[in-house]
Backbone as CSV, one residue per row, in Angstrom:
resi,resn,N_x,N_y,N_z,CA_x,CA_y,CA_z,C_x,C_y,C_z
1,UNK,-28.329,11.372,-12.252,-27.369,10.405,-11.764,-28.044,9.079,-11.436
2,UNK,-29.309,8.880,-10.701,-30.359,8.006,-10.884,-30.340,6.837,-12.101
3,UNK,-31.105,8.101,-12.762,-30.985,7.240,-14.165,-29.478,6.425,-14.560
4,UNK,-28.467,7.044,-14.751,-27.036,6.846,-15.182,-26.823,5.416,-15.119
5,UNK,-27.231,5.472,-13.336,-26.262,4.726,-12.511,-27.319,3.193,-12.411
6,UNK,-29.164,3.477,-13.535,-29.763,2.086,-13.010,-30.535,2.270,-11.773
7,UNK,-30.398,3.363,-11.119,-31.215,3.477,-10.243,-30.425,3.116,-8.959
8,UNK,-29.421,3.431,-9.096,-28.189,3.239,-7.900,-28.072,1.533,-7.508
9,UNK,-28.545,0.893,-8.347,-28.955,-0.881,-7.994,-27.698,-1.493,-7.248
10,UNK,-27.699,-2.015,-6.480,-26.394,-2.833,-5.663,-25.154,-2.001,-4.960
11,UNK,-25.991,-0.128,-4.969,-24.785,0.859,-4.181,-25.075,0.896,-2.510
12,UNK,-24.390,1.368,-2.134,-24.508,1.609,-0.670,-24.088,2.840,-0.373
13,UNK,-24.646,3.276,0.730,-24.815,4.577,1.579,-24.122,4.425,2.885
14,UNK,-23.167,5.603,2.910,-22.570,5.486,4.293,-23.064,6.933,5.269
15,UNK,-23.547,6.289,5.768,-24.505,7.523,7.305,-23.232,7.803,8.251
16,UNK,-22.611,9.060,8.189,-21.536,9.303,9.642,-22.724,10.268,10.415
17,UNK,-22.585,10.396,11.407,-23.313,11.035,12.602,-22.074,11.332,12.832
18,UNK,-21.925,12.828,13.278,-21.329,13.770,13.875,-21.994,14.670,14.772
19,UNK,-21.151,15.209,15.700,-21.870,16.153,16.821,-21.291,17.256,15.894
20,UNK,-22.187,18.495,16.208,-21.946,19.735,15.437,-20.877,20.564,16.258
21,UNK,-20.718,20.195,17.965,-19.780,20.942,18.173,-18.563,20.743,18.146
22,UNK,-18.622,19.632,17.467,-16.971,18.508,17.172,-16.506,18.476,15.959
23,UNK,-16.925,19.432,15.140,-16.946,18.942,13.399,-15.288,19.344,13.214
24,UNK,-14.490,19.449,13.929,-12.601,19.909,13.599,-12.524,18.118,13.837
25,UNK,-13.287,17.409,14.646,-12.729,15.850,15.327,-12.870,14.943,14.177
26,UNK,-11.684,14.076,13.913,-12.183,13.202,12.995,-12.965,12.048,12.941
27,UNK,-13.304,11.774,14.621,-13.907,10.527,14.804,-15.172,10.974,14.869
28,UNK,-15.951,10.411,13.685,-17.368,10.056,13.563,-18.189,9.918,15.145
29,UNK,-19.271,9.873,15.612,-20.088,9.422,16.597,-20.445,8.394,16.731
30,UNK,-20.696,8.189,15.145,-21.784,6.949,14.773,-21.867,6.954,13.120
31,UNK,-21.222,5.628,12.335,-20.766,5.335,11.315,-21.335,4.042,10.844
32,UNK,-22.426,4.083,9.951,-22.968,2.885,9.280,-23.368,2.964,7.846
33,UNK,-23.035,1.614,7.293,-23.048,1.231,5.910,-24.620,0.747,5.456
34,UNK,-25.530,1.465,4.578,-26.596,1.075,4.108,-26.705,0.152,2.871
35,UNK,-27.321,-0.796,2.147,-27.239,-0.815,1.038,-28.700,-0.272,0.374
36,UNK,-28.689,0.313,-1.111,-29.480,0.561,-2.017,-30.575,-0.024,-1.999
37,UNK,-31.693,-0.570,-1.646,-32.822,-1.403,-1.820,-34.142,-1.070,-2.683
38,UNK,-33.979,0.430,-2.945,-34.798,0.670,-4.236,-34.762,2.434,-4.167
39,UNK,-34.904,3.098,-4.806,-34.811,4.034,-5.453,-36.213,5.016,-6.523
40,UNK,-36.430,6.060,-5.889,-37.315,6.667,-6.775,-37.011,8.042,-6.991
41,UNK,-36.922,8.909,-8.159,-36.728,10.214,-8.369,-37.316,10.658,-9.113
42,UNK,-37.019,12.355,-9.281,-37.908,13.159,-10.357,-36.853,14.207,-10.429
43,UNK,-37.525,15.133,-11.184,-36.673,15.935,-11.298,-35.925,16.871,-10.032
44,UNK,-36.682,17.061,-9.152,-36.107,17.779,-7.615,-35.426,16.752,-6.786
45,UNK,-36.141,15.971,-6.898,-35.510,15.048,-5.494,-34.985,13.464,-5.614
46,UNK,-34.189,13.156,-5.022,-34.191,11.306,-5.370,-34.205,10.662,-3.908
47,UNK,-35.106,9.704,-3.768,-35.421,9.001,-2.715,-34.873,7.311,-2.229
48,UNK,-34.447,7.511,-1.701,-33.455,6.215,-1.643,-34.135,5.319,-0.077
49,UNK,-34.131,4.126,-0.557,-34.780,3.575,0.350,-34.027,2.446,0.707
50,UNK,-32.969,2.560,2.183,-31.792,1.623,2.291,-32.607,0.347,3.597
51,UNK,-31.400,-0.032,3.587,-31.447,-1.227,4.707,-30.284,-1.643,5.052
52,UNK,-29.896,-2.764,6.131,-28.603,-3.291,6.266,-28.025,-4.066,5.142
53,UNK,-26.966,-4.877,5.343,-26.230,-5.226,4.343,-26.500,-6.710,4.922
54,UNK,-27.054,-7.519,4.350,-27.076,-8.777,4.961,-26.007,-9.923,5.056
55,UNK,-25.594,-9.980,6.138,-23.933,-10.633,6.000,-23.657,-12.128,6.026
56,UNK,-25.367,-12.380,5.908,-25.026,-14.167,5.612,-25.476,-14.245,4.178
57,UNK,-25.297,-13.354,3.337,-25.440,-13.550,1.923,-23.879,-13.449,1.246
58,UNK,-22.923,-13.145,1.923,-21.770,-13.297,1.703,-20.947,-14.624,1.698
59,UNK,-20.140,-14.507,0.234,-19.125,-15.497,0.387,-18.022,-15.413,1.640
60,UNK,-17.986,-16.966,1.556,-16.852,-17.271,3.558,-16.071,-18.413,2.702
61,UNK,-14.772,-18.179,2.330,-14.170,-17.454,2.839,-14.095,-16.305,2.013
62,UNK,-14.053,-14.707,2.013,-14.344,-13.804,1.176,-13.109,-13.806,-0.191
63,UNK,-12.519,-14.432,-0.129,-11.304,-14.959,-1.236,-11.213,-15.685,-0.761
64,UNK,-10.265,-16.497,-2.053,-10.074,-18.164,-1.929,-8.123,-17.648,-1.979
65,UNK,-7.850,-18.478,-1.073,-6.847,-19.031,-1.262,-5.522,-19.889,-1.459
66,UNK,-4.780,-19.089,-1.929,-3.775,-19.978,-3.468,-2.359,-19.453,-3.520
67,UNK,-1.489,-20.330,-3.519,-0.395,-19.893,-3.468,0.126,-19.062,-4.537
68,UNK,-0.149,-19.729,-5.444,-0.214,-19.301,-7.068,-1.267,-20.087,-8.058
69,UNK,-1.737,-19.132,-8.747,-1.599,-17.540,-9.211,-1.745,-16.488,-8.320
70,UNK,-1.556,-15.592,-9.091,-2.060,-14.305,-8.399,-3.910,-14.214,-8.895
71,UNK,-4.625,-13.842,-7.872,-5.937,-13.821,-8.931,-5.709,-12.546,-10.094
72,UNK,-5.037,-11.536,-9.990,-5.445,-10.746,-11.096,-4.463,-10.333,-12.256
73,UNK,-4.039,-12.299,-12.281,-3.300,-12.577,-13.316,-4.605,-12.270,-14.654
74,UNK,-5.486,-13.117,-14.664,-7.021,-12.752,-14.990,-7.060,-12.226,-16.717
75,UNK,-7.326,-12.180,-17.589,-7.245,-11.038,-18.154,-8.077,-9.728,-18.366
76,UNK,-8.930,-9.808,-17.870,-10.024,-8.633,-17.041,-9.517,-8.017,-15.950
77,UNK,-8.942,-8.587,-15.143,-8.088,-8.146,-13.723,-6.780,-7.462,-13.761
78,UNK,-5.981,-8.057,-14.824,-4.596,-7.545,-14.982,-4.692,-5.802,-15.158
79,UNK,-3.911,-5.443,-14.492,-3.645,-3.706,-14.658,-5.028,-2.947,-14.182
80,UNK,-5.896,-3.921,-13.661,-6.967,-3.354,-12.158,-6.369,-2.926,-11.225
81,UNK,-7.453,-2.408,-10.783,-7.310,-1.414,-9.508,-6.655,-2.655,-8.056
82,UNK,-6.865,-3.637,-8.144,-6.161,-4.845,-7.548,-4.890,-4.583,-7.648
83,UNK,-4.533,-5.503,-9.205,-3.665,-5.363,-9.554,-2.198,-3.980,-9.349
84,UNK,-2.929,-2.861,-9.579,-2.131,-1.788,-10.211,-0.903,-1.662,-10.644
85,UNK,-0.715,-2.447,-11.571,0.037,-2.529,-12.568,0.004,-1.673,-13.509
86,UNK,0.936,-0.878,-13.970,0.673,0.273,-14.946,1.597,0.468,-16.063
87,UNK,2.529,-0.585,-16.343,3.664,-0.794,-16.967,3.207,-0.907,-18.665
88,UNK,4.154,-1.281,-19.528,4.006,-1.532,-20.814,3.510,-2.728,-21.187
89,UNK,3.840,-4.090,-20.413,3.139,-5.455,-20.485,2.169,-6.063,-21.087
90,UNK,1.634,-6.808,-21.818,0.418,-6.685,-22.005,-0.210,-8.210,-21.189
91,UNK,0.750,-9.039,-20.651,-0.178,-9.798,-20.090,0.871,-10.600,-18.909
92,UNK,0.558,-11.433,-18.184,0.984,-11.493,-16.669,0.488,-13.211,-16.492
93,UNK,1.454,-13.889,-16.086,1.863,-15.348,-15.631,1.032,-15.432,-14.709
94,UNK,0.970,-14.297,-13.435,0.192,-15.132,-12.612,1.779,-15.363,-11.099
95,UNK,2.631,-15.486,-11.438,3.351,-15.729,-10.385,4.016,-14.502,-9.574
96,UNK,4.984,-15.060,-8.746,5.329,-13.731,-7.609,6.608,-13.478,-8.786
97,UNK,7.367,-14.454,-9.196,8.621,-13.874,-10.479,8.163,-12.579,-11.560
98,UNK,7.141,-13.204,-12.009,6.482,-12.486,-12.940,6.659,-11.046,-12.333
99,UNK,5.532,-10.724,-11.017,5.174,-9.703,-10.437,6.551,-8.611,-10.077
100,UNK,7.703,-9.902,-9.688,8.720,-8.779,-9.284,9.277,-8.526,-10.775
101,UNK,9.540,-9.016,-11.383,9.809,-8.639,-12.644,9.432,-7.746,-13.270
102,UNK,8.196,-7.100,-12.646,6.985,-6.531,-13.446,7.222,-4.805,-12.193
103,UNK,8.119,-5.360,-10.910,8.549,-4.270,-10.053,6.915,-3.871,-9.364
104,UNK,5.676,-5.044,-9.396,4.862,-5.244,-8.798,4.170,-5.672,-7.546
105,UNK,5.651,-6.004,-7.244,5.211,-7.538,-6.019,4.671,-7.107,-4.932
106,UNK,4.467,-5.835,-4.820,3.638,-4.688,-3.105,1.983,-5.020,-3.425
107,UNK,1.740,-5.427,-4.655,0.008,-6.098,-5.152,0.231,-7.530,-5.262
108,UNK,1.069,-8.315,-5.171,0.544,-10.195,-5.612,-0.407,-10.253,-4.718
109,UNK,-1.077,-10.843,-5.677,-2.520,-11.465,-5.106,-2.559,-12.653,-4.307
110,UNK,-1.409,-13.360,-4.601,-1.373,-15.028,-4.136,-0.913,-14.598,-2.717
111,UNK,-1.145,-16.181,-1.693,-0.434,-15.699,-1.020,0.636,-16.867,-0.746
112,UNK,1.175,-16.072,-0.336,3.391,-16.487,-0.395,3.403,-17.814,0.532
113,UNK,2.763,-17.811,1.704,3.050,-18.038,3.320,2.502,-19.952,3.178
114,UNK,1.976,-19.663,2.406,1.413,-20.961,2.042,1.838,-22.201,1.285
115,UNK,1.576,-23.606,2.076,2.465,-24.359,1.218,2.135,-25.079,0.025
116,UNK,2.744,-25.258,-1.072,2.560,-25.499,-2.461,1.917,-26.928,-2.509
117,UNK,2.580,-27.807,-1.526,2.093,-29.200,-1.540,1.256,-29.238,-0.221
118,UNK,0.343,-28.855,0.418,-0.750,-28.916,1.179,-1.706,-28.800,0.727
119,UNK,-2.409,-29.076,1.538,-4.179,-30.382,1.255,-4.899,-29.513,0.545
120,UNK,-5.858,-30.164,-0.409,-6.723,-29.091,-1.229,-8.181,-29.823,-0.631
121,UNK,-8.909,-28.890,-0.419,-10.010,-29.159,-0.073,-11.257,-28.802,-1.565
């Protein structure tokens, strides 16, 4: 799986800590997200060597937003796991018409609340 996956490059590891005499409880003890930072295996064992997730390497704002389109008007995006669109269609406008049309509109990507003629930065 090592191999498969590249050497697990850019995955993350989630550590729950549980008490053993609580294991019916669903709340975790102690719940943290690792990421992948390098990787070594053989045939018995695979060794994973994590760290935190560094959170000033992240885009701010984590989406951009837009009244319209939808982002996974896209054509890579359309009928994604975003999207989930699963219809006969083969391709998508991008708007909230479209989407209800499409009996989609519980996924538009855009958002609604926002006004069409306000400031673009």
């Amino acid at each position: 799986m090592v191999n498969d996956s590249e050497g697990c490059e850019d995955g993350t590891v989630k550590v729950i800590k549980v008490c053993s005499e609580f294991l019916s409880t669903s709340v975790p003890a102690l719940e943290t997200n690792y990421e992948i930072l390098a990787t070594d295996s053989n045939e018995e064992q695979a060794t994973l060597t994590l760290g935190f997730p560094n959170y000033l390497s992240r885009k701010v704002p984590l989406r951009i937003y837009a009244v319209e389109p939808c982002p996974w008007a896209e054509d890579d995006l359309f009928k994604g796991v975003e999207c989930g669109y699963t219809g006969g269609e083969s391709s998508c406008t991008g708007t909230y018409v479209d989407c209800i049309s499409k009996g989609n509109q519980i996924n538009f990507g855009g958002d609604l609340g926002l006004d069409p003629n306000g400031l673009r930065i």
